[in-house]
PyMOL commands that place a pseudoatom at each C-alpha (Angstrom):
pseudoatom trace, name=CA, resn=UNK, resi=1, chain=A, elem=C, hetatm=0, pos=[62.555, -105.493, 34.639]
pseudoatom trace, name=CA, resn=UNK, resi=2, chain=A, elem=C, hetatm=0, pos=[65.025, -103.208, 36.163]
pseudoatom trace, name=CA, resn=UNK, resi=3, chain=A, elem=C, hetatm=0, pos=[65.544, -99.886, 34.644]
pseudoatom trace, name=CA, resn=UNK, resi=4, chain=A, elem=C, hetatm=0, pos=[68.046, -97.129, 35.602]
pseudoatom trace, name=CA, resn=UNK, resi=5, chain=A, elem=C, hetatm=0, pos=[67.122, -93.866, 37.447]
pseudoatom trace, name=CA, resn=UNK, resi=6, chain=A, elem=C, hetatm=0, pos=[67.916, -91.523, 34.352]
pseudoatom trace, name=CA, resn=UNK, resi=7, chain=A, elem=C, hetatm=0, pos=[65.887, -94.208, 31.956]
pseudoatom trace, name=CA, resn=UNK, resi=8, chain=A, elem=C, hetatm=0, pos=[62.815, -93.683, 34.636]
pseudoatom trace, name=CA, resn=UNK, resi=9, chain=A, elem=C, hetatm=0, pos=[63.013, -90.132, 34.352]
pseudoatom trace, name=CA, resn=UNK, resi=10, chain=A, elem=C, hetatm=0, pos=[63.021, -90.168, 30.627]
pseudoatom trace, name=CA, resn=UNK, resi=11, chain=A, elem=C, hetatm=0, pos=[59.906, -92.067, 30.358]
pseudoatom trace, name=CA, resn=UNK, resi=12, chain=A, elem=C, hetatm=0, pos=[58.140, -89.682, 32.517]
pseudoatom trace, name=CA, resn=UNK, resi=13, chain=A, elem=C, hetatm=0, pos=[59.000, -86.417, 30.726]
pseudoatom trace, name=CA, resn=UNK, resi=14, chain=A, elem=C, hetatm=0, pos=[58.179, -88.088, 27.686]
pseudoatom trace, name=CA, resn=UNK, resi=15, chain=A, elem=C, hetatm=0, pos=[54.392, -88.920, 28.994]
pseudoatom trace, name=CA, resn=UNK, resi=16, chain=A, elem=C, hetatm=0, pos=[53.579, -85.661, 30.068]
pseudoatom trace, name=CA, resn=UNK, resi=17, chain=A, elem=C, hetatm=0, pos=[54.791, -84.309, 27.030]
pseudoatom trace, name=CA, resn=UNK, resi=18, chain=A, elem=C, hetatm=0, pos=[52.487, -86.421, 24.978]
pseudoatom trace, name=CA, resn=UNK, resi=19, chain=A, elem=C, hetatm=0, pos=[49.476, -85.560, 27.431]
pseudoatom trace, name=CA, resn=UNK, resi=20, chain=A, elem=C, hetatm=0, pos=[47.279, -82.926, 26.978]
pseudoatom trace, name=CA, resn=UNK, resi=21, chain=A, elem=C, hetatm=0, pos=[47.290, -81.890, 30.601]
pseudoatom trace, name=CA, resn=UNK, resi=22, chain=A, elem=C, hetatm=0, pos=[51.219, -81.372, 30.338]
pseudoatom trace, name=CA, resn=UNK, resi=23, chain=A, elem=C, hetatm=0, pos=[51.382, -77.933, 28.690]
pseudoatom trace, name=CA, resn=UNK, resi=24, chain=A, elem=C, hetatm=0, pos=[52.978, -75.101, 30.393]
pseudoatom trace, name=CA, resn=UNK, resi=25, chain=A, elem=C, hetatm=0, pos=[51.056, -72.973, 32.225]
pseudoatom trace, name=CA, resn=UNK, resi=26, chain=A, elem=C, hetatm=0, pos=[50.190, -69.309, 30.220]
pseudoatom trace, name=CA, resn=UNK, resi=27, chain=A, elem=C, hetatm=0, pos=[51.789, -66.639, 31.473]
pseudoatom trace, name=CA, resn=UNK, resi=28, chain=A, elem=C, hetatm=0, pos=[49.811, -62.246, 32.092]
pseudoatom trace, name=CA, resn=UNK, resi=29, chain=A, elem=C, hetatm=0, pos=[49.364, -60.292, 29.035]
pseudoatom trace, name=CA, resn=UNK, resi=30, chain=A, elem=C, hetatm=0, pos=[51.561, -58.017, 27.759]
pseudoatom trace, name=CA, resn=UNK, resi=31, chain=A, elem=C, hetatm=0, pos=[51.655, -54.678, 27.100]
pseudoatom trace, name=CA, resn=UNK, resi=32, chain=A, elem=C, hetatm=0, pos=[49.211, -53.568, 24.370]
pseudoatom trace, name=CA, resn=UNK, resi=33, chain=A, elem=C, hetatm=0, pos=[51.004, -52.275, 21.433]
pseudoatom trace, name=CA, resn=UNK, resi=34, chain=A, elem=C, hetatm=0, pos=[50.816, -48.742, 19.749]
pseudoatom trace, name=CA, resn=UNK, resi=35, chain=A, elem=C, hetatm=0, pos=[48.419, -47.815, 16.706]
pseudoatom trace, name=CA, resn=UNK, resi=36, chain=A, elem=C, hetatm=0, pos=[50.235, -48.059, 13.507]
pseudoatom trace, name=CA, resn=UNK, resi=37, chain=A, elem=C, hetatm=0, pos=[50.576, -45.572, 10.348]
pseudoatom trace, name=CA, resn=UNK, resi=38, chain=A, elem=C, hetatm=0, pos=[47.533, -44.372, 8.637]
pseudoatom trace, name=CA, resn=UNK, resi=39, chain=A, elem=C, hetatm=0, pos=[47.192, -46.722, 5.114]
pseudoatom trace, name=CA, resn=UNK, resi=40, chain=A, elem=C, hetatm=0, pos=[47.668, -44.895, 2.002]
pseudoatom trace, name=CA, resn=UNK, resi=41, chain=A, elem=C, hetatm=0, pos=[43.853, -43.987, -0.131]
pseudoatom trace, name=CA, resn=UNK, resi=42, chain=A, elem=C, hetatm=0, pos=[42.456, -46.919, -1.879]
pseudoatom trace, name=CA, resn=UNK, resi=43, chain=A, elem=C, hetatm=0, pos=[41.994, -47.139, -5.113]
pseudoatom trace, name=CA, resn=UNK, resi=44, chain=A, elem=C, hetatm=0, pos=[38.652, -44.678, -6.393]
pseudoatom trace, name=CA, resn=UNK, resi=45, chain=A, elem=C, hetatm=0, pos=[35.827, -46.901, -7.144]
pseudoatom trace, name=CA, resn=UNK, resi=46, chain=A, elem=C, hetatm=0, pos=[34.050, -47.233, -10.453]
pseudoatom trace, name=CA, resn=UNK, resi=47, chain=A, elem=C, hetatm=0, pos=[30.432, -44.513, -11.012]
pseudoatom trace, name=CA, resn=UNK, resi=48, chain=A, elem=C, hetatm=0, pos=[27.704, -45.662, -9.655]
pseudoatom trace, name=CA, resn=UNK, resi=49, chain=A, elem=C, hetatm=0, pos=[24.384, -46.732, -11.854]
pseudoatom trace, name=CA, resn=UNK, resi=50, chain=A, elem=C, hetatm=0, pos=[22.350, -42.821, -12.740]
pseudoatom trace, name=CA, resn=UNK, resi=51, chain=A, elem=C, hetatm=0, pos=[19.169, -42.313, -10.822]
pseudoatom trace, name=CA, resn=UNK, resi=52, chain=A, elem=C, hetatm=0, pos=[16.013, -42.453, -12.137]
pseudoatom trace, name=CA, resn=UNK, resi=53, chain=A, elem=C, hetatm=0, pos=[13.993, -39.060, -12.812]
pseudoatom trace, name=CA, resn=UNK, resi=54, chain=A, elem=C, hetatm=0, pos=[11.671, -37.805, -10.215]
pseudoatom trace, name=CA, resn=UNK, resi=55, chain=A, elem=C, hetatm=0, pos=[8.153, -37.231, -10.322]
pseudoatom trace, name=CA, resn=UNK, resi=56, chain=A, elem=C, hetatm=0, pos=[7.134, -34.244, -12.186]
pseudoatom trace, name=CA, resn=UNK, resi=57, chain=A, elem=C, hetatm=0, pos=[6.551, -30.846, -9.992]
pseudoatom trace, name=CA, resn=UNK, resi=58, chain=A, elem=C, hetatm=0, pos=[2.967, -28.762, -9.920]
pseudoatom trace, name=CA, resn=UNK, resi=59, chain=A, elem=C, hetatm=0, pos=[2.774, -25.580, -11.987]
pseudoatom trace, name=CA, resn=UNK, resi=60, chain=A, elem=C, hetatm=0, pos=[4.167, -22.266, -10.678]
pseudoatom trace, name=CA, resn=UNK, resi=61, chain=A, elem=C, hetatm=0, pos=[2.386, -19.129, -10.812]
pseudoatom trace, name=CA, resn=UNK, resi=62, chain=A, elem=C, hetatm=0, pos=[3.174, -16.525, -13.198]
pseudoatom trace, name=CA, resn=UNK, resi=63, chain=A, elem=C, hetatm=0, pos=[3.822, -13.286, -11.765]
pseudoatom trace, name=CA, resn=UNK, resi=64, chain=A, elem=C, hetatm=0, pos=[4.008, -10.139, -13.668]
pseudoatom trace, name=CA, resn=UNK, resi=65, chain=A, elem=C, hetatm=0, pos=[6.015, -7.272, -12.408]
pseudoatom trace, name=CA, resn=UNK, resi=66, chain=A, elem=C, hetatm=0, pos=[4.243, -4.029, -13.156]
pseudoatom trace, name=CA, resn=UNK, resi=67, chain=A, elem=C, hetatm=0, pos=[6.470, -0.993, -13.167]
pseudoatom trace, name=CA, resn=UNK, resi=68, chain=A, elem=C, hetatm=0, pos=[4.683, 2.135, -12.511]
pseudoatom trace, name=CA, resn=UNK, resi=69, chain=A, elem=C, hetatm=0, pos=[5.952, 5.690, -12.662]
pseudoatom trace, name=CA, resn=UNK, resi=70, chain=A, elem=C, hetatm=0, pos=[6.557, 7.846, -9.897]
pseudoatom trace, name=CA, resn=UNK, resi=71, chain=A, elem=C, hetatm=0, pos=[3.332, 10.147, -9.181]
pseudoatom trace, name=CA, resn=UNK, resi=72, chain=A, elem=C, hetatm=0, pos=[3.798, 13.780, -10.417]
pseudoatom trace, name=CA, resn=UNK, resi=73, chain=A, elem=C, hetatm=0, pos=[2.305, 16.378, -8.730]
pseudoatom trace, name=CA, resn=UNK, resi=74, chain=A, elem=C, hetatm=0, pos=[-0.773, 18.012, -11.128]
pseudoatom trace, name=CA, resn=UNK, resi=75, chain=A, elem=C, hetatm=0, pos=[-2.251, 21.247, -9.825]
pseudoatom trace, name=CA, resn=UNK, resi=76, chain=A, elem=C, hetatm=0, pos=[-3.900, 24.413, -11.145]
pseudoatom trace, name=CA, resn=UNK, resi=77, chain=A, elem=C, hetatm=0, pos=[-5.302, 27.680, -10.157]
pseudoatom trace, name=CA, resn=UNK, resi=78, chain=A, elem=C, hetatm=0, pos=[-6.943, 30.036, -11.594]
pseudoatom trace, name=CA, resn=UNK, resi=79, chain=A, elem=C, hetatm=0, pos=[-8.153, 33.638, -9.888]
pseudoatom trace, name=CA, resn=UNK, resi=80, chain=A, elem=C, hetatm=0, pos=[-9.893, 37.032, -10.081]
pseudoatom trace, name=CA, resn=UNK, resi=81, chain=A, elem=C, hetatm=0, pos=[-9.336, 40.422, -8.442]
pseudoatom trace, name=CA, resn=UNK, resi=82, chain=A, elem=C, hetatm=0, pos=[-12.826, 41.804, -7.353]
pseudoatom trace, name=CA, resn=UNK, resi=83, chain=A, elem=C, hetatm=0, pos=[-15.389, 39.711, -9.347]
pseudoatom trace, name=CA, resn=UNK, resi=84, chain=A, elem=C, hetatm=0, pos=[-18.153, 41.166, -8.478]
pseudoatom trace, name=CA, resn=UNK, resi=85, chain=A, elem=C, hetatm=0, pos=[-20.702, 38.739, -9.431]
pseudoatom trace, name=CA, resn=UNK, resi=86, chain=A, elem=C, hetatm=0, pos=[-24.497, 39.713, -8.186]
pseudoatom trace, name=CA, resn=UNK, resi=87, chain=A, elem=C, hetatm=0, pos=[-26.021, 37.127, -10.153]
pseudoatom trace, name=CA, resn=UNK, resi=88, chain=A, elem=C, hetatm=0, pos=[-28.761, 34.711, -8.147]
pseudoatom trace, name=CA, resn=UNK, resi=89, chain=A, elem=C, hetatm=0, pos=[-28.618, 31.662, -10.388]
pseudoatom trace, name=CA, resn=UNK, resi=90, chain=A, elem=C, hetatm=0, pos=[-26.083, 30.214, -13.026]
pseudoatom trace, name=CA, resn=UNK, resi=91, chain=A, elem=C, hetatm=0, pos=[-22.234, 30.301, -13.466]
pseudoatom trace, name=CA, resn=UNK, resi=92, chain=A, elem=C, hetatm=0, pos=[-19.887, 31.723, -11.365]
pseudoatom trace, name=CA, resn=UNK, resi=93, chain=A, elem=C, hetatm=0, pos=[-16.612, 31.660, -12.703]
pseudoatom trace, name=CA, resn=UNK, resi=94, chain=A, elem=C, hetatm=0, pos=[-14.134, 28.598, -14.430]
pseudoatom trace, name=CA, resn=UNK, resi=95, chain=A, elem=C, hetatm=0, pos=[-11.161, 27.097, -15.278]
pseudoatom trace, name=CA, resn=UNK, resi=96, chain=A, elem=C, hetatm=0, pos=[-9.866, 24.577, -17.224]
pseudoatom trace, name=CA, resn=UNK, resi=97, chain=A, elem=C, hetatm=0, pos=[-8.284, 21.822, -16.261]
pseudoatom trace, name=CA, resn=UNK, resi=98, chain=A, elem=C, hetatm=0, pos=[-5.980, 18.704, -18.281]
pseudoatom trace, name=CA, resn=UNK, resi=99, chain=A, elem=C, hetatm=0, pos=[-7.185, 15.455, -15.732]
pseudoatom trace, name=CA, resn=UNK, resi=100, chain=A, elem=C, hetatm=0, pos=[-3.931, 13.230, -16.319]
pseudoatom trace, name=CA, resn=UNK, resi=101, chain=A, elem=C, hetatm=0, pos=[-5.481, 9.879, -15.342]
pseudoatom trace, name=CA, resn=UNK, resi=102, chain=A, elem=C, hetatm=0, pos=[-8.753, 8.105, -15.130]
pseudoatom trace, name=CA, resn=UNK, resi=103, chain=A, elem=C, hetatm=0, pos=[-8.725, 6.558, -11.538]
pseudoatom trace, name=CA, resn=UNK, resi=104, chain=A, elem=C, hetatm=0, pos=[-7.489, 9.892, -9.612]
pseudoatom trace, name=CA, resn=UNK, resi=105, chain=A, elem=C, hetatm=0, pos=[-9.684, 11.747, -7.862]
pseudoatom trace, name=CA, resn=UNK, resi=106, chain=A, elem=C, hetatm=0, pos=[-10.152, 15.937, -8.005]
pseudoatom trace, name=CA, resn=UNK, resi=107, chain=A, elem=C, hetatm=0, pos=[-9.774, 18.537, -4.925]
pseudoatom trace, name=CA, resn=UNK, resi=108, chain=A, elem=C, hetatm=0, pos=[-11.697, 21.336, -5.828]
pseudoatom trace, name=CA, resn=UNK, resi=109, chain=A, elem=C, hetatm=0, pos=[-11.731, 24.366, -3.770]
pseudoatom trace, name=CA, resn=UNK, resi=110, chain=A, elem=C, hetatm=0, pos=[-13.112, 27.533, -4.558]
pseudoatom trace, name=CA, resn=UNK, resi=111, chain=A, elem=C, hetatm=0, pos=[-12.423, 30.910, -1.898]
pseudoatom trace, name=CA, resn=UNK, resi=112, chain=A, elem=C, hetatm=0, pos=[-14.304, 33.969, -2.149]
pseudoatom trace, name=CA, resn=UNK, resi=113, chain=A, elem=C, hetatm=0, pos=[-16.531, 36.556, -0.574]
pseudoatom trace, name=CA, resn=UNK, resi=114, chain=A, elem=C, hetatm=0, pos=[-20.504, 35.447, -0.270]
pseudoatom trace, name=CA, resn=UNK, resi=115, chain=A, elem=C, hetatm=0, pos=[-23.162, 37.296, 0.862]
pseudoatom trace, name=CA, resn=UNK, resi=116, chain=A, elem=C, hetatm=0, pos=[-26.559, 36.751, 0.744]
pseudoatom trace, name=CA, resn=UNK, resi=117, chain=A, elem=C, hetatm=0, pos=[-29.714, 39.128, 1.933]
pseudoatom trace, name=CA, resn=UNK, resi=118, chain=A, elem=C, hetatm=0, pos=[-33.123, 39.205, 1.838]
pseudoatom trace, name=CA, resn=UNK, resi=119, chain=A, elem=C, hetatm=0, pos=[-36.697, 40.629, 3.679]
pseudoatom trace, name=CA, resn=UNK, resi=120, chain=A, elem=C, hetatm=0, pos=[-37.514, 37.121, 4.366]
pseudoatom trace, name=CA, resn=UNK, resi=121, chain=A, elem=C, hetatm=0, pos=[-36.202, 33.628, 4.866]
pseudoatom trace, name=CA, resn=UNK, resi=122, chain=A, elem=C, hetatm=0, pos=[-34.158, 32.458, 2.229]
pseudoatom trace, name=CA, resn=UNK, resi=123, chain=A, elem=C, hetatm=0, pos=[-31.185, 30.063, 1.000]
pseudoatom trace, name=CA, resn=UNK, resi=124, chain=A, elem=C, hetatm=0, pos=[-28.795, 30.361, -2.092]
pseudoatom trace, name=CA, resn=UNK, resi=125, chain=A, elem=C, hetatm=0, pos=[-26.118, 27.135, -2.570]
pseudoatom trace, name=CA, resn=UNK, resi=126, chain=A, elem=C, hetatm=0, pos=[-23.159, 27.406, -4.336]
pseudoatom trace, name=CA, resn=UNK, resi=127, chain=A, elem=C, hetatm=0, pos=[-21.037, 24.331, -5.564]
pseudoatom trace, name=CA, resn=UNK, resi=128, chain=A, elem=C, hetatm=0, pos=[-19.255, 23.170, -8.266]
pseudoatom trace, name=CA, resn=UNK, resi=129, chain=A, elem=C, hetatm=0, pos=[-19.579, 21.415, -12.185]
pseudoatom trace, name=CA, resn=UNK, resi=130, chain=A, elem=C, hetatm=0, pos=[-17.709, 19.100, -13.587]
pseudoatom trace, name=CA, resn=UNK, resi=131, chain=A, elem=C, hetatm=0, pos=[-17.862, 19.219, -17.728]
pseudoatom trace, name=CA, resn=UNK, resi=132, chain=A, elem=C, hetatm=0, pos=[-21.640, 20.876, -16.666]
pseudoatom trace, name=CA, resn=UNK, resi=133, chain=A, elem=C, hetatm=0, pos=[-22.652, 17.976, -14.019]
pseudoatom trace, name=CA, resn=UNK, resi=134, chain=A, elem=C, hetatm=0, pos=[-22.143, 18.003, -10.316]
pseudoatom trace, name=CA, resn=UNK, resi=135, chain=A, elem=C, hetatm=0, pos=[-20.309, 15.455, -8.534]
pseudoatom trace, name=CA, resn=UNK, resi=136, chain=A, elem=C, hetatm=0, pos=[-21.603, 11.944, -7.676]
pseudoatom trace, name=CA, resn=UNK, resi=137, chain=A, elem=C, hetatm=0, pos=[-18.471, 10.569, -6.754]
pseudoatom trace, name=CA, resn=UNK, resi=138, chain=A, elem=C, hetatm=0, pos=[-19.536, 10.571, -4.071]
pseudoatom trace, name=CA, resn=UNK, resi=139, chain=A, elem=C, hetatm=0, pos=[-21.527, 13.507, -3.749]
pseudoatom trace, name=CA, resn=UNK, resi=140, chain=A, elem=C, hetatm=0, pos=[-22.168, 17.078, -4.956]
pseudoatom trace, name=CA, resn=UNK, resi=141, chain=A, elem=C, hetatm=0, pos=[-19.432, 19.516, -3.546]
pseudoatom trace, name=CA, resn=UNK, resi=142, chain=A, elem=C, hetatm=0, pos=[-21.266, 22.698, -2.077]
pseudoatom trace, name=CA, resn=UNK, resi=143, chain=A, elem=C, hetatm=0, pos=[-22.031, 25.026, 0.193]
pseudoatom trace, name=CA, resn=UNK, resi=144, chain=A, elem=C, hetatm=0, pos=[-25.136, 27.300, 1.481]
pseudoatom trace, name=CA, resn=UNK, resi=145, chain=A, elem=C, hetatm=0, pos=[-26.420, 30.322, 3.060]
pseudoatom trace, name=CA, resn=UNK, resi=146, chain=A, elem=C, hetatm=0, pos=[-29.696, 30.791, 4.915]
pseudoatom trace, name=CA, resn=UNK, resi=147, chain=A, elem=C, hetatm=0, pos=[-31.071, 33.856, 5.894]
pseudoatom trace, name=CA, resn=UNK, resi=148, chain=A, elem=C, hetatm=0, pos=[-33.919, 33.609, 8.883]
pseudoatom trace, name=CA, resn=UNK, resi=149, chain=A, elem=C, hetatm=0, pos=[-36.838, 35.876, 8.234]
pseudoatom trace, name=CA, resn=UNK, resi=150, chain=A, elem=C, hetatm=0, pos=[-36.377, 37.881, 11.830]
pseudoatom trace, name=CA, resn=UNK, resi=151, chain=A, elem=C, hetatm=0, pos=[-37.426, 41.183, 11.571]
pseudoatom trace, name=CA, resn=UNK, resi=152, chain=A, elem=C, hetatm=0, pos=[-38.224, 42.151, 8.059]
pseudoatom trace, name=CA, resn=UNK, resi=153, chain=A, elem=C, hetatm=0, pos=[-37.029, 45.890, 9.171]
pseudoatom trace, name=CA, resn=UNK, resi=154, chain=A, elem=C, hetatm=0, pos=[-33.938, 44.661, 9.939]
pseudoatom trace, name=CA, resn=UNK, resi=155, chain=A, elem=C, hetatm=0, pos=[-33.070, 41.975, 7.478]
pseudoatom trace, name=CA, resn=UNK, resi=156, chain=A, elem=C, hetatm=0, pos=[-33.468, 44.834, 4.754]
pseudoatom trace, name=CA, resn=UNK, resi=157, chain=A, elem=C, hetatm=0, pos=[-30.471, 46.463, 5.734]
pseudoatom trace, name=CA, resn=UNK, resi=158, chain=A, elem=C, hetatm=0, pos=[-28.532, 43.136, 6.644]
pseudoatom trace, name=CA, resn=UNK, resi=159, chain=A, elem=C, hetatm=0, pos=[-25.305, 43.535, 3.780]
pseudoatom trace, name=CA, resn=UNK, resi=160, chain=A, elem=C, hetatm=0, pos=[-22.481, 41.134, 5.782]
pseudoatom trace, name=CA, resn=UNK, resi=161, chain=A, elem=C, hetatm=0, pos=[-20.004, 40.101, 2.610]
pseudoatom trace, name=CA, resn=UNK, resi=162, chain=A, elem=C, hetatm=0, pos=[-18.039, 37.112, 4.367]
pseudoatom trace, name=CA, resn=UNK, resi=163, chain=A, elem=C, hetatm=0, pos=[-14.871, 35.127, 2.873]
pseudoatom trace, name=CA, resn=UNK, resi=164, chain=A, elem=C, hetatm=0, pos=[-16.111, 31.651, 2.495]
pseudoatom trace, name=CA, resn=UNK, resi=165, chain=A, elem=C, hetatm=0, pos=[-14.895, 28.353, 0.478]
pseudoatom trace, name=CA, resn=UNK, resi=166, chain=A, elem=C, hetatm=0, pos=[-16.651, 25.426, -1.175]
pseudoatom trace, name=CA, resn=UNK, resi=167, chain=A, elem=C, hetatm=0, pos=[-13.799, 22.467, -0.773]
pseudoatom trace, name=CA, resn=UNK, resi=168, chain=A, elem=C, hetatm=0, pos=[-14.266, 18.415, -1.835]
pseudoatom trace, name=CA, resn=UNK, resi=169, chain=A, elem=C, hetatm=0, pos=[-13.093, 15.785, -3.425]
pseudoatom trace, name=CA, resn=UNK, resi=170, chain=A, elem=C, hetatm=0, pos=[-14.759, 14.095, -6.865]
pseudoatom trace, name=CA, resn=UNK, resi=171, chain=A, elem=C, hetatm=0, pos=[-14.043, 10.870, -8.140]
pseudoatom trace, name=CA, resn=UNK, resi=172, chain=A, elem=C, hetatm=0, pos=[-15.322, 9.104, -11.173]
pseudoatom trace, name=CA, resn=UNK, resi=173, chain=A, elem=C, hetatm=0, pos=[-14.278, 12.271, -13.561]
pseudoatom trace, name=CA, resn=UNK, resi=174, chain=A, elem=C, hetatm=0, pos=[-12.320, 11.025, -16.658]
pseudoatom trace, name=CA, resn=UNK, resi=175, chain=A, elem=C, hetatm=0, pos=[-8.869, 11.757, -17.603]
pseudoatom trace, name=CA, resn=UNK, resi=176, chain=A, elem=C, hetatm=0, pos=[-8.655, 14.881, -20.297]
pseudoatom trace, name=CA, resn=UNK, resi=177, chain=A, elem=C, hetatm=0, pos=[-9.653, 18.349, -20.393]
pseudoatom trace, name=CA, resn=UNK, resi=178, chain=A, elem=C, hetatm=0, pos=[-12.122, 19.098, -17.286]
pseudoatom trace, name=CA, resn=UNK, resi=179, chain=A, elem=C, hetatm=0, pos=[-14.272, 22.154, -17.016]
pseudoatom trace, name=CA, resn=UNK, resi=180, chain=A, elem=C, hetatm=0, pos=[-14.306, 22.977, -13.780]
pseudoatom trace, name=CA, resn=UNK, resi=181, chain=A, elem=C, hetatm=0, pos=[-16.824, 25.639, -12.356]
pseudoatom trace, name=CA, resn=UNK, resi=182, chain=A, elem=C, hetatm=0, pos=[-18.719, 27.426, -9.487]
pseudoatom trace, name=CA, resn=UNK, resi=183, chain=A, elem=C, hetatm=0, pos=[-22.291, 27.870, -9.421]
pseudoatom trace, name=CA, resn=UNK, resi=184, chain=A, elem=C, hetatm=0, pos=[-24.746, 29.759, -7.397]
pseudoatom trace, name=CA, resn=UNK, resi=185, chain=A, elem=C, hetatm=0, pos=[-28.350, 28.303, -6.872]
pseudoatom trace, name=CA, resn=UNK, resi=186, chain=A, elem=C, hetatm=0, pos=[-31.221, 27.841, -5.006]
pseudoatom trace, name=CA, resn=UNK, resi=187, chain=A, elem=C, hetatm=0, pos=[-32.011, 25.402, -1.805]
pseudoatom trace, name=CA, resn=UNK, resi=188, chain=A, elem=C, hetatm=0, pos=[-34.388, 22.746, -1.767]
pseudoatom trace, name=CA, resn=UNK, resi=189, chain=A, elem=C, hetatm=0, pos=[-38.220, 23.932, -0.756]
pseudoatom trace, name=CA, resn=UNK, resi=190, chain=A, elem=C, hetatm=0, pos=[-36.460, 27.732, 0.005]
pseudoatom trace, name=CA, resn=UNK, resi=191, chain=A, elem=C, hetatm=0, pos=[-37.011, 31.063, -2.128]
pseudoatom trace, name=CA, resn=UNK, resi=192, chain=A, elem=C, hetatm=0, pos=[-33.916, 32.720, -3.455]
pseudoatom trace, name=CA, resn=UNK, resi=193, chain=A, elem=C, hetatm=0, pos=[-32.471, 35.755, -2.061]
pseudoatom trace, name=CA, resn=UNK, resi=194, chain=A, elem=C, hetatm=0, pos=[-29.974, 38.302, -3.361]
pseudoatom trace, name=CA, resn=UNK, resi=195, chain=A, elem=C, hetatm=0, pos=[-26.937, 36.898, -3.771]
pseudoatom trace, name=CA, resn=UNK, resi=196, chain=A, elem=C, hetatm=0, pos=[-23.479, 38.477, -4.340]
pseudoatom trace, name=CA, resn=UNK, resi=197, chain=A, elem=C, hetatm=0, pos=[-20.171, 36.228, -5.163]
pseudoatom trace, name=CA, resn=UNK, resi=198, chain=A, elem=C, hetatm=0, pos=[-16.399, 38.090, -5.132]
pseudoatom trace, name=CA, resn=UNK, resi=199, chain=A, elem=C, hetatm=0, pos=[-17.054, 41.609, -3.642]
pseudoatom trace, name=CA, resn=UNK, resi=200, chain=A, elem=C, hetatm=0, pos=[-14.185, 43.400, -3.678]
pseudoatom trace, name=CA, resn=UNK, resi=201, chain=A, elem=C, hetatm=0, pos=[-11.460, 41.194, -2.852]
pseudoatom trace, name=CA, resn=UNK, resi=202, chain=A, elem=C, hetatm=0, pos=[-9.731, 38.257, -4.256]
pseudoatom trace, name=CA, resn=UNK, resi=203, chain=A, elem=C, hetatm=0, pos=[-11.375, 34.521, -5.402]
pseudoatom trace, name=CA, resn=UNK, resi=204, chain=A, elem=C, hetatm=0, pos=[-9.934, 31.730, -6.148]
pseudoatom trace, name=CA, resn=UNK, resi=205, chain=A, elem=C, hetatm=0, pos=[-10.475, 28.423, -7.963]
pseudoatom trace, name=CA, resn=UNK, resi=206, chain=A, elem=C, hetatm=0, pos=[-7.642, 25.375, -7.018]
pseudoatom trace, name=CA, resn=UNK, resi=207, chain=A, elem=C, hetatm=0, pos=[-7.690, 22.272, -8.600]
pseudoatom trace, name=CA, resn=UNK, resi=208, chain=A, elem=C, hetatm=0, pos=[-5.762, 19.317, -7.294]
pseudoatom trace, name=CA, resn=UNK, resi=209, chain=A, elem=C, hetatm=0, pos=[-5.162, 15.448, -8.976]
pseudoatom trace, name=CA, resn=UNK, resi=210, chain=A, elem=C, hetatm=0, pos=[-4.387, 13.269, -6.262]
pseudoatom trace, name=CA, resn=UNK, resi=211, chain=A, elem=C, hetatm=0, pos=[-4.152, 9.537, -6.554]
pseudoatom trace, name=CA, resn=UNK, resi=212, chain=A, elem=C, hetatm=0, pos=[-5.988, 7.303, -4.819]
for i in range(1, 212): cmd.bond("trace and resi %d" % i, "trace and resi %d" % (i + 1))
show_as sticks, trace
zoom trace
């Protein structure tokens, strides 16, 4: 059958059309667009479902604060012009003291002129008393003099008064009223001599409370 140019052409546009290999080619990409306005807040969701407790925590230490007042300084002295003491054995010379507290400790010191002299060898101590005991906190607070035999001519005539002190610390004395005193003695396995405590000047007794 004849057909006409234009019918021809028809027919053909109308079969590509209608095949799937007849679609137009796809043409580059275009130009990304921009961001766009920030949304407005959503609606605040409802609470969420309350945790459960957690497991129960160890026991703390108690701690006790302990306020203690500032130390004040406890002192005492006591002192004699020219005591001119010749005894050999027994008291010196005293004071009384008011011990604050119970765990302090004492400084003692005593300052005076000693002498001792004798023919032949010999050794006086002198040291101090606590309420009528010596120290054992540690130890007893004292001090000596010997005397060598030498020459018995000469030691008769030795008379050398020389300022000396007898100094320590005691611990282990209770708080209160605390007789405090200087002796004079003998040494250990040594006679006595003549012993003279104070000669014309100035002694001294200083007691001290000091913490420790």
């Amino acid at each position: 059958t004849y057909l006409e140019p234009h019918c021809v052409y028809l027919c053909m546009w109308l079969v590509l059309a209608s095949s799937p290999f007849g679609s137009c080619m796809q043409g580059p990409a275009g130009t990304p667009g921009r961001d766009g306005n920030p949304g407005a807040n959503g609606i605040p969701g409802t609470p969420g479902i309350p945790g459960r407790d957690g497991l129960k925590g160890e026991k703390g230490e108690c701690i006790s604060e302990i306020f203690e007042e500032p130390w004040k300084p406890n002192y005492k002295q006591c002192a004699w012009n020219s005591l001119n003491y010749g005894i050999d054995l027994g008291k010196v010379a005293d004071c009384t003291f008011t011990k604050l507290r119970s765990d302090s400790a004492l400084r003692v010191l005593f300052s005076g002129s000693l002498r001792l002299k004798c023919k032949n060898a010999c050794c006086q101590r002198w040291y101090f008393t606590f309420n009528g005991a010596e120290c054992t906190g540690p130890l007893p607070i004292e001090s000596i003099i010997y005397l060598d035999q030498g020459s018995p001519e000469l030691n008769s005539t030795i008379n050398i008064h020389r300022t000396s002190s007898v100094e320590g610390l005691c611990e282990g004395v209770k708080a209160g009223l605390v007789d405090v005193a200087v002796w004079v003695g003998t040494c250990a396995d040594y006679p006595r001599g003549d012993a003279s405590t104070g000669w014309n000047s100035v002694s001294r007794i200083i007691i001290e409370e000091l913490p420790k």
